[in-house]
C-alpha positions as CSV (number, residue, x, y, z in Angstrom):
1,X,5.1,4.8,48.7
2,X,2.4,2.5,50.6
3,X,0.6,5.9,51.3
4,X,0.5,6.9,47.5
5,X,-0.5,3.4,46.3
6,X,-3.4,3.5,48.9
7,X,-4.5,6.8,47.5
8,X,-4.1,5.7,44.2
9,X,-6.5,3.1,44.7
10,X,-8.9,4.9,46.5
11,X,-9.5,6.9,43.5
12,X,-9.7,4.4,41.0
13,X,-12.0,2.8,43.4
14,X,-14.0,6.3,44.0
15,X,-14.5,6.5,40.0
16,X,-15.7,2.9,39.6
17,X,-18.1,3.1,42.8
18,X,-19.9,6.1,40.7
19,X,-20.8,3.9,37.8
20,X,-24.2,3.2,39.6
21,X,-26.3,2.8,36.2
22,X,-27.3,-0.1,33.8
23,X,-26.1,0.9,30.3
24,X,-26.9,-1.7,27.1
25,X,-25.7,-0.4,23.7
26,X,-25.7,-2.5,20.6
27,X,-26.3,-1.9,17.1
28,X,-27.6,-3.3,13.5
29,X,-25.3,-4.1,11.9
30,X,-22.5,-4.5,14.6
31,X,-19.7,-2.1,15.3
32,X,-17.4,-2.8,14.1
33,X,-18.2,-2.7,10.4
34,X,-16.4,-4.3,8.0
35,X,-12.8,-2.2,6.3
36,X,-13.7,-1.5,2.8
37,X,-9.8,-1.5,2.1
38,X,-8.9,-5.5,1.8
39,X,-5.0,-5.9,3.1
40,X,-5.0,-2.3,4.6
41,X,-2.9,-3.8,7.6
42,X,-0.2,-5.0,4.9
43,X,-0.4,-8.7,6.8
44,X,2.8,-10.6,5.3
45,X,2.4,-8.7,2.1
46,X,0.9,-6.1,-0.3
47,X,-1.1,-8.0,-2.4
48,X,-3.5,-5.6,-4.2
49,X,-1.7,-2.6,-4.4
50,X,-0.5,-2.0,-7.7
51,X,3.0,0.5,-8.5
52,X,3.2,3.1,-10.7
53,X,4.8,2.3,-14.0
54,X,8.5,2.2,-13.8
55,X,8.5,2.5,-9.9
56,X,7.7,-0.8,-9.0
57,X,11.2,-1.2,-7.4
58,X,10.5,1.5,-5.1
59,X,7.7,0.2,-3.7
60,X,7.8,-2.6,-1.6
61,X,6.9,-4.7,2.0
62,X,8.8,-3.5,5.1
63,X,8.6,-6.5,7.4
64,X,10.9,-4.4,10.0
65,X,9.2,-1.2,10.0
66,X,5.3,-1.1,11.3
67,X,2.6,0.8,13.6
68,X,1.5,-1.0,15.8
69,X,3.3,-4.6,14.6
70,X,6.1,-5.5,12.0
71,X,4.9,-5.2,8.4
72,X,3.7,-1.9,6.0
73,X,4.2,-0.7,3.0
74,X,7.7,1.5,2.1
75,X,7.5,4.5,-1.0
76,X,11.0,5.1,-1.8
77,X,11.2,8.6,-3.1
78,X,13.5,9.6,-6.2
79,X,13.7,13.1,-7.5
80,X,11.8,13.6,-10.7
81,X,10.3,10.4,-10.0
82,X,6.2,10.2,-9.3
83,X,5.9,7.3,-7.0
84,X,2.1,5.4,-6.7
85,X,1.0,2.4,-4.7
86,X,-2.5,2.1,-6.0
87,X,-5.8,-0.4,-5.3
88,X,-9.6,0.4,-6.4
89,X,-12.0,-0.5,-3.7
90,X,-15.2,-1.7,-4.6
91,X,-18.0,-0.7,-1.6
92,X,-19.9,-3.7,-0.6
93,X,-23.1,-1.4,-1.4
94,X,-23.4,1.8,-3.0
95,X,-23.4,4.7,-1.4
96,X,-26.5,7.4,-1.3
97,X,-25.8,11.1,-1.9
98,X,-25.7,12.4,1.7
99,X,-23.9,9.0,2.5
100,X,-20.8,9.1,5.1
101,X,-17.5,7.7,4.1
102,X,-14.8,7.5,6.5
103,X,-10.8,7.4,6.2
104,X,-8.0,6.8,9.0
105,X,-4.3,5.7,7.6
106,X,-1.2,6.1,9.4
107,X,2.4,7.4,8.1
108,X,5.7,7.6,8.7
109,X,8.7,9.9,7.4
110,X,12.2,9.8,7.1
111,X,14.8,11.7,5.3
112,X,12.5,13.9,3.2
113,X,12.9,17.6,2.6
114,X,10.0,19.5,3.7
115,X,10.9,22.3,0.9
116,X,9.6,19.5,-1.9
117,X,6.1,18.2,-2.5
118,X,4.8,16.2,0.1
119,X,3.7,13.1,0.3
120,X,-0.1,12.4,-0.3
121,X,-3.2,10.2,0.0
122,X,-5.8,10.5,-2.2
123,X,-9.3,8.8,-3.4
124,X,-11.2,9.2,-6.2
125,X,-14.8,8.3,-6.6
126,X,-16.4,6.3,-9.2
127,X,-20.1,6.9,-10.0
128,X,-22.5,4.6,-11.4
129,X,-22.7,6.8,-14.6
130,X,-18.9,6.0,-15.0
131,X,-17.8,9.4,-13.9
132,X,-15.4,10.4,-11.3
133,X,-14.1,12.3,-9.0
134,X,-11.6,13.4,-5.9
135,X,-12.5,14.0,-2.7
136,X,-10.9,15.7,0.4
137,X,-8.4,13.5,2.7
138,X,-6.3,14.8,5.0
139,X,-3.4,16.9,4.8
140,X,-0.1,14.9,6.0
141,X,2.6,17.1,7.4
142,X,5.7,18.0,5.5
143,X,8.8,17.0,8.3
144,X,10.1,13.9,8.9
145,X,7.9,12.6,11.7
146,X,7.7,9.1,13.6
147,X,4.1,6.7,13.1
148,X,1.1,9.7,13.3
149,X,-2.8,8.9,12.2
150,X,-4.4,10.4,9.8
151,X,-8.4,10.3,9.1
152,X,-11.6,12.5,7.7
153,X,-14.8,12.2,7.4
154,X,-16.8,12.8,4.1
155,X,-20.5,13.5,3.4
156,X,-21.2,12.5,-0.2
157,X,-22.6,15.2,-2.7
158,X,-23.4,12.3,-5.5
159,X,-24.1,8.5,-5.8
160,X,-21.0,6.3,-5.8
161,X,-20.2,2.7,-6.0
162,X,-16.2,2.7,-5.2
163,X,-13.0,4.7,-5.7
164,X,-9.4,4.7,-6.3
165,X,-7.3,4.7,-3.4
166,X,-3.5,6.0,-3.9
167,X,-0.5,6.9,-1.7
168,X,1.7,9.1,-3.5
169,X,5.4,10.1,-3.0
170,X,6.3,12.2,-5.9
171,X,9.8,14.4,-6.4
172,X,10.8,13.3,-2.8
173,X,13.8,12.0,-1.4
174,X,14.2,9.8,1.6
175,X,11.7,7.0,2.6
176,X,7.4,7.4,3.7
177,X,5.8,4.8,5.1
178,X,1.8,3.6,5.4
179,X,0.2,1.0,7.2
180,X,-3.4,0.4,9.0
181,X,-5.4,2.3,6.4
182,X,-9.1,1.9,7.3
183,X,-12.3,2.8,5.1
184,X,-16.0,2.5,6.2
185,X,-19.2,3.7,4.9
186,X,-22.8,3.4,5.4
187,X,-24.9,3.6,9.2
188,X,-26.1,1.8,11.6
189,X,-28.5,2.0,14.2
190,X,-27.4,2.3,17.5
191,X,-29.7,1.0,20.3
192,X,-29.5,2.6,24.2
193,X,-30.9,1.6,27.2
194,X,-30.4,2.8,30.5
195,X,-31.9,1.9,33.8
196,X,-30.9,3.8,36.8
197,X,-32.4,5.3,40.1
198,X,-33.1,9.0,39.1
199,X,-32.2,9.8,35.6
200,X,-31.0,13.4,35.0
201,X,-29.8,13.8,31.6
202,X,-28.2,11.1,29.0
203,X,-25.3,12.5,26.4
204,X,-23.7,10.2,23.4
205,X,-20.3,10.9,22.0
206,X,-19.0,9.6,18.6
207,X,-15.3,9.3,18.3
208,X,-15.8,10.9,15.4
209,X,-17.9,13.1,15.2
210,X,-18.7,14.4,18.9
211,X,-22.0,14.7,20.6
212,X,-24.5,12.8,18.5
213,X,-27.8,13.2,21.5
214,X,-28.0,15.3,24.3
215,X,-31.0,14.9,26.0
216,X,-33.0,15.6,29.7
217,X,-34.1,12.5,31.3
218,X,-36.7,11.1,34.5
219,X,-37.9,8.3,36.2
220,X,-35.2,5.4,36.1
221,X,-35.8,4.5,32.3
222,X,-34.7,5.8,28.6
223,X,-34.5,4.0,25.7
224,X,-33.2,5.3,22.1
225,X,-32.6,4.2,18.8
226,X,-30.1,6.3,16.7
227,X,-29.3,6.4,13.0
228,X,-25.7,6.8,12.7
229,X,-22.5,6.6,10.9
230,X,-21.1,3.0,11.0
231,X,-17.6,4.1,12.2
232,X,-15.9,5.2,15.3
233,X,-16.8,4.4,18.6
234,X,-20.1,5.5,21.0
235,X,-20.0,6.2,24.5
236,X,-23.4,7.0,26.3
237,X,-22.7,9.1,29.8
238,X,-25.5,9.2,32.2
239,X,-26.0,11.7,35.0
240,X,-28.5,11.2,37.9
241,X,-30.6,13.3,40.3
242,X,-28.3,12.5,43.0
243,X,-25.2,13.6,40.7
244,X,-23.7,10.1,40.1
245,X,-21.6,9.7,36.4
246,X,-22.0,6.2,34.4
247,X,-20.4,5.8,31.1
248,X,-19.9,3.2,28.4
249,X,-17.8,2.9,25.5
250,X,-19.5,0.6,22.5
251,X,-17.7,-1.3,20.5
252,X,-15.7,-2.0,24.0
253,X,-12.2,-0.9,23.8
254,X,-12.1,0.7,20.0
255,X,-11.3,4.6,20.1
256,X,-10.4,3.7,23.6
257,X,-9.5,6.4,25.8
258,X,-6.0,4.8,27.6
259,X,-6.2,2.2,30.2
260,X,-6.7,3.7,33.9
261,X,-3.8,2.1,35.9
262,X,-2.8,3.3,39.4
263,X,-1.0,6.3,38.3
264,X,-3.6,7.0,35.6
265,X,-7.0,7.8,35.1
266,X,-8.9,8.7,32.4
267,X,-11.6,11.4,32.3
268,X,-13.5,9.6,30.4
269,X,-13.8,5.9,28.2
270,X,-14.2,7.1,24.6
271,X,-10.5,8.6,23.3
272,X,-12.1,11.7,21.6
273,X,-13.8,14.6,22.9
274,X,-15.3,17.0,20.6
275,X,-16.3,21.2,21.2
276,X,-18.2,23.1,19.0
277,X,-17.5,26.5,19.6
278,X,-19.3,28.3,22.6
279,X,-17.7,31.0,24.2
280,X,-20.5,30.7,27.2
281,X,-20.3,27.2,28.2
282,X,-17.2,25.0,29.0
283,X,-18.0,20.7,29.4
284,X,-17.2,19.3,32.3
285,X,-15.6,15.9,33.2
286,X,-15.0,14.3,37.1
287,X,-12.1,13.1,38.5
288,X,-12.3,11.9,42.4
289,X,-9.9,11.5,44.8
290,X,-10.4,10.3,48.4
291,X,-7.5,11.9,50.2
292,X,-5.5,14.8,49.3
293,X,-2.2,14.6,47.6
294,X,0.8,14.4,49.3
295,X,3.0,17.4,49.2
296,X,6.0,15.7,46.6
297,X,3.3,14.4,44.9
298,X,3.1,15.8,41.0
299,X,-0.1,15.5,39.0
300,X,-0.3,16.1,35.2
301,X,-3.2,16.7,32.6
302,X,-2.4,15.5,30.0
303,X,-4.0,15.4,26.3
304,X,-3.7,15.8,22.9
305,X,-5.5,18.3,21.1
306,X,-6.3,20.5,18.0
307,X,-8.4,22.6,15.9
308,X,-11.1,20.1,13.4
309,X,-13.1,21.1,10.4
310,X,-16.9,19.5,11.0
311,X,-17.5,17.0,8.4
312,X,-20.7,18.9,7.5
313,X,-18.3,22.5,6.8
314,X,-18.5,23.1,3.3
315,X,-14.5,24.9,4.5
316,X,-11.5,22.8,3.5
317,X,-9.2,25.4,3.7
318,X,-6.3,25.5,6.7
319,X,-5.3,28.1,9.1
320,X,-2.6,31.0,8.4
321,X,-0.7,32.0,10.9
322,X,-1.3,30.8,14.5
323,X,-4.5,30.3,16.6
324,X,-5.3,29.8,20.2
325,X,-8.6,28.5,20.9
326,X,-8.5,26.1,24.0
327,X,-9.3,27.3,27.8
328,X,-8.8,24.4,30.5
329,X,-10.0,25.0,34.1
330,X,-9.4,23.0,37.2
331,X,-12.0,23.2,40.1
332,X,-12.7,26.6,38.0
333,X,-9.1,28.0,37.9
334,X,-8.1,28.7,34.8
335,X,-4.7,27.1,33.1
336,X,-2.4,29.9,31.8
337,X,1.3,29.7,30.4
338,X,2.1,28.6,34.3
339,X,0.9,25.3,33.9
340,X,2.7,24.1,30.5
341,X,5.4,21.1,30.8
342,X,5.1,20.0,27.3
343,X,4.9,21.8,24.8
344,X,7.2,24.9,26.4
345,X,5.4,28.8,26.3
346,X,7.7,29.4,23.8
347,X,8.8,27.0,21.1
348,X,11.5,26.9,18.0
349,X,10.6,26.0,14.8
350,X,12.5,24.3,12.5
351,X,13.2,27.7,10.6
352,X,14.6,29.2,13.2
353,X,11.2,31.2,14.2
354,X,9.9,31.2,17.5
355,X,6.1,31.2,18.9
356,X,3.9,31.2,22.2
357,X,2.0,28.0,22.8
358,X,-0.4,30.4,24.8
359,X,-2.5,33.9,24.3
360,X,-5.8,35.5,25.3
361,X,-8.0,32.8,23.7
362,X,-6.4,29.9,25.4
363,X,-3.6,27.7,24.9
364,X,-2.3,27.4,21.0
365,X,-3.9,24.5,19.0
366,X,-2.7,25.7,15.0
367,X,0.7,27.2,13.8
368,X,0.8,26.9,10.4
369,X,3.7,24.8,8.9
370,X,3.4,27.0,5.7
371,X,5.6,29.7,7.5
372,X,6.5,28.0,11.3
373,X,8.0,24.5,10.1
374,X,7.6,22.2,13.0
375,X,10.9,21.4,15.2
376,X,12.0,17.6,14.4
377,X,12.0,17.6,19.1
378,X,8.4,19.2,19.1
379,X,5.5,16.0,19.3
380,X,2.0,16.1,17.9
381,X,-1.1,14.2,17.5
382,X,-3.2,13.1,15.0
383,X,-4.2,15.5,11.7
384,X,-7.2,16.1,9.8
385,X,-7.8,17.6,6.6
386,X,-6.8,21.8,7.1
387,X,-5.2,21.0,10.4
388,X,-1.6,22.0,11.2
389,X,0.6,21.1,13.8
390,X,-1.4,20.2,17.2
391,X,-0.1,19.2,20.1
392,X,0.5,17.2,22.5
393,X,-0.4,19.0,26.3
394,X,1.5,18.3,29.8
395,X,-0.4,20.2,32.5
396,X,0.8,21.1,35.9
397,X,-2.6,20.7,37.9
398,X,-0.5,19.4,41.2
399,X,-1.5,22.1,43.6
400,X,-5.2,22.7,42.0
401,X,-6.7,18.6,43.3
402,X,-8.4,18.4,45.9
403,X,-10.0,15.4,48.0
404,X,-13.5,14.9,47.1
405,X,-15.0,15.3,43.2
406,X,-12.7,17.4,40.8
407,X,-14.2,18.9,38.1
408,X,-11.6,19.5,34.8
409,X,-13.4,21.7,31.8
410,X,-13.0,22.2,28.1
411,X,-14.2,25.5,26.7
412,X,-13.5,26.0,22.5
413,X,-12.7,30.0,22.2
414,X,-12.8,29.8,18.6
415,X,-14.9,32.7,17.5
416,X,-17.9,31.8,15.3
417,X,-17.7,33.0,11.4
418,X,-20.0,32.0,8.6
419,X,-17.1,31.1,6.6
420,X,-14.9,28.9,9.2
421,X,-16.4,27.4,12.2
422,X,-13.9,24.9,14.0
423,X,-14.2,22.0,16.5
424,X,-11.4,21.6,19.3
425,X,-10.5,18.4,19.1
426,X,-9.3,16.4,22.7
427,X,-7.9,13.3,22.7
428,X,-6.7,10.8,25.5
429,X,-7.6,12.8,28.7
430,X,-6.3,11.7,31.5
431,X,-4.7,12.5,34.9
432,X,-1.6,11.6,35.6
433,X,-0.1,10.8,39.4
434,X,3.4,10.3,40.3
């Protein structure tokens, strides 16, 4: 045990020892901007949200059920019934055509029967000429399924000045939940400077949207200023000449990758990874160790992941079928079926169906719920307008470590069309030592 621990934290210590250069983000205005929807937390109550007629007795303030903390609002479903908890949202400014608007909720269901309608979220906008209309949000999944967050990113075709926000739970049974439903529009700019000894090459990441600059560097200076969306988080990686990694994750600790402890250790700060499609050229994170495992030791990479329509694809439809578009390598050895903990190579749907959570293109990231219901056992993680069920990934990497730098990549195998073109989507890398 003393031997692990002293391992343990000689490879937290061997990641923080490589954080050699000065990084300074900030931003006008500050990130954090404000959340257009007032009371989206549901703090003590649900003041502002108004019922549809003749359902106000379905709709109500759970102070037992909640996310992250007690409190959120309950949609009791009733057959024949069409069940709305509504509020309009005015934007502190106006948004520009072009304009980004941003929307992350989270849901819970229980007791519904995923032959019905599902529940739904939806916004429509109101332009200054009085006119309005609906725009995409996500897709929620039809089973019951514990707390899961849901979110998309818009790009405005027209002027508008606010919207209607609903959640919707019409001709359901059972019992859907909402609570921490976040709205932000407008950019910022987003200031970097790095000093360092021998500056190689500087990357930014948006939670949201992935890589936002990628960019050669020299000398021991860069300085940028960025015009970006006001949402999500941003964290600038640095390389140098003498192959040394710095990162930093602004606002600090929002979109957070998980905490590094001494049995974990995140591959990097920011919680989302985003790759385009490339079927040339995997990215590449570090992970150091100083010693090499012990032989009972077991190490696990472990993520969530799944396929994402770019907010700037003019596609909104989802995936038939099934898709595998995600190959993961270890010091260049590539992950197969072998490797998988969680989810199993072959999994049951709720229908009775079976499927393989690995094929040629990589490991599975879509099965489409229209014909392979998810199991109420199998897990997933976060959803986005077209996507299906992802998962969440448990990797066997124990025997592929090695003392010294490890180097885990990410390579999207989705082919390339002119009609879909989708991002793999990785969230909360990490490894894990026992």
């Amino acid at each position: 045990m003393k031997t692990m621990k002293k391992l343990l934290a000689n490879a937290l210590l061997a990641c923080i020892a490589g954080y050699a250069a000065e990084i300074r983000i900030s931003s006008e205005p500050a990130l954090p901007t404000a959340n257009q929807v007032a009371n989206g937390s549901f703090d003590g109550s649900i003041t502002g949200w108004s019922a549809s007629n003749g359902n106000e007795a379905r709709i109500a303030f759970d102070d037992a059920e909640g996310r992250f903390a007690a409190g959120c609002i309950r949609l009791a479903g009733e057959e024949g019934q069409q069940v709305c908890a509504s509020r309009y949202i005015k934007f502190d400014k106006s948004i520009p055509k072009g304009g980004n608007l941003f929307l992350r909720f989270a849901c819970k269901k229980v007791g519904t029967d995923f032959e019905k309608a599902a529940e739904s979220v939806s916004f429509q906008l109101s332009m200054p000429d009085g006119k309005s209309k609906f725009i995409p949000v996500p897709n929620i999944l039809i089973e019951d399924h514990d707390w899961a967050e849901y979110e998309s990113h818009v790009i405005l075709d027209e002027e508008c000045v606010g919207g209607t926000l609903s959640l919707c739970y019409n001709d359901q049974i059972g019992t859907v939940y909402f609570d921490d439903i976040e709205m932000y529009t407008g950019r910022v700019s987003l200031k970097i400077t790095v000093s360092g000894k021998a500056l190689e090459h500087i990357l930014v990441r948006s939670s949201i949207d992935g890589v936002v600059l990628s960019e050669n560097a020299s000398g021991n200076t860069f300085d940028r200023t960025l015009d970006v969306p006001a949402f999500g988080s941003y964290c600038v990686e640095v390389m140098e000449a003498d192959g040394r990694k710095s990162s930093q994750l602004y606002p600090a600790n929002y979109d957070a990758n998980v905490p590094a402890t001494e049995h974990v250790h995140p591959l990097t700060p920011i919680r989302r990874l985003i790759f385009a499609p490339n079927s040339s050229r995997a990215e590449q994170f570090q992970f150091e160790l100083k010693e090499v495992l012990p032989d009972k030791s077991l190490a696990m990479l472990e993520f969530d992941t799944r396929l994402m329509i770019p907010a700037e694809s003019t596609a909104r439809g989802g995936l038939m079928g099934h898709c595998c578009a995600l190959k993961v390598f270890v010091n260049g050895t590539q992950l197969t079926e072998k490797n998988m903990v969680h989810p199993e190579y072959v999994v049951i749907f709720a229908n009775g169906r079976s499927g393989k959570m690995y094929g040629n293109n990589g490991y599975t990231l879509s099965y489409s719920t229209t014909i392979c219901p998810l199991d109420i056992e199998n897990s997933y993680c976060p959803v986005n307008i077209g996507d299906r069920n992802p998962f969440k990934m448990k990797l066997n990497v124990s025997g592929l470590l090695k003392a010294g730098t490890n180097v885990i990549s990410f390579l999207n195998t989705y082919p390339t069309s002119p009609i879909y073109s989708f991002d793999v989507c990785v969230e909360n890398a990490r490894i894990e030592i026992k």
